[in-house]
N, C-alpha and C positions, 0 to 999 in steps of 0.2 A: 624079453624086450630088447637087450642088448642085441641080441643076435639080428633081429629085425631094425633096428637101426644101421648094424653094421652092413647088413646085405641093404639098405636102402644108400648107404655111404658109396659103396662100389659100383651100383647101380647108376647112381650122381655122377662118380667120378668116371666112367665109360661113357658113359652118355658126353659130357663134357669131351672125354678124348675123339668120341667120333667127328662130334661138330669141329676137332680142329685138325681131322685127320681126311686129304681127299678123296681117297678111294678103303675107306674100312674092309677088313677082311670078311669073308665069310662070316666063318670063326669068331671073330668078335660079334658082328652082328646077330648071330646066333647064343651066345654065352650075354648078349642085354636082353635076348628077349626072353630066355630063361631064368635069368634076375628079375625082371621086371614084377614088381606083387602088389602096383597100386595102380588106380585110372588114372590117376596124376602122370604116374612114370609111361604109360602106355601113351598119351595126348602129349607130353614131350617127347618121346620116340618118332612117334608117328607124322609129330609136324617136322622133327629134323628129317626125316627118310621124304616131307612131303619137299621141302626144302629142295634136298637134292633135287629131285625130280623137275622141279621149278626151274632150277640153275643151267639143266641139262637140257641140252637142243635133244638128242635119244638115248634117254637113259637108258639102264641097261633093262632087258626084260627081267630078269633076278630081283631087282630091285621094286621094278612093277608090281613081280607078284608078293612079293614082300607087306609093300602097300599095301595092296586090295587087301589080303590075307586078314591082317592087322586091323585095317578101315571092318572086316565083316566083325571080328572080333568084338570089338568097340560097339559097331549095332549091335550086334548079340546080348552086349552087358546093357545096353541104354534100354532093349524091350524088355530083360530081367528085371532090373530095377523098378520099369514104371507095373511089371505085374506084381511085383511085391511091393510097390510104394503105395 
């Protein structure tokens, strides 16, 4: 249990660093999304990355396919759930 508090603690505090950081690295972006181990963390992620996108006259395509990626994921989990719901 500890340990998944802690990896959700880091997970928080990345997330947090990105929304106050302009242009996040790769790297980082990469190292939240392989943190990430809740739908909570995933619909926070995904509305900060939507954010940017929003902010931006042309984002970057990187960041696009980031999105999309992310957005199928998300469906993926939403048609799981309701066939096991």
């Amino acid at each position: 249990m500890a340990a998944t508090a802690e990896r959700q603690q880091v997970t928080a505090d990345l997330l947090q660093g990105m929304q106050e950081t302009r242009f996040p690295s790769r790297e980082q972006l990469d190292r939240i999304e392989r943190l990430i181990s809740t739908r909570e963390e995933l619909e926070q992620y995904i509305a900060i990355l939507a954010q940017r996108v929003e902010k931006t006259r042309f984002p970057a395509r990187e960041l696009l396919d980031r999105l999309e990626r992310l957005l199928r994921v998300l469906q993926r989990f939403d048609q799981e759930s309701r066939r096991d719901g």
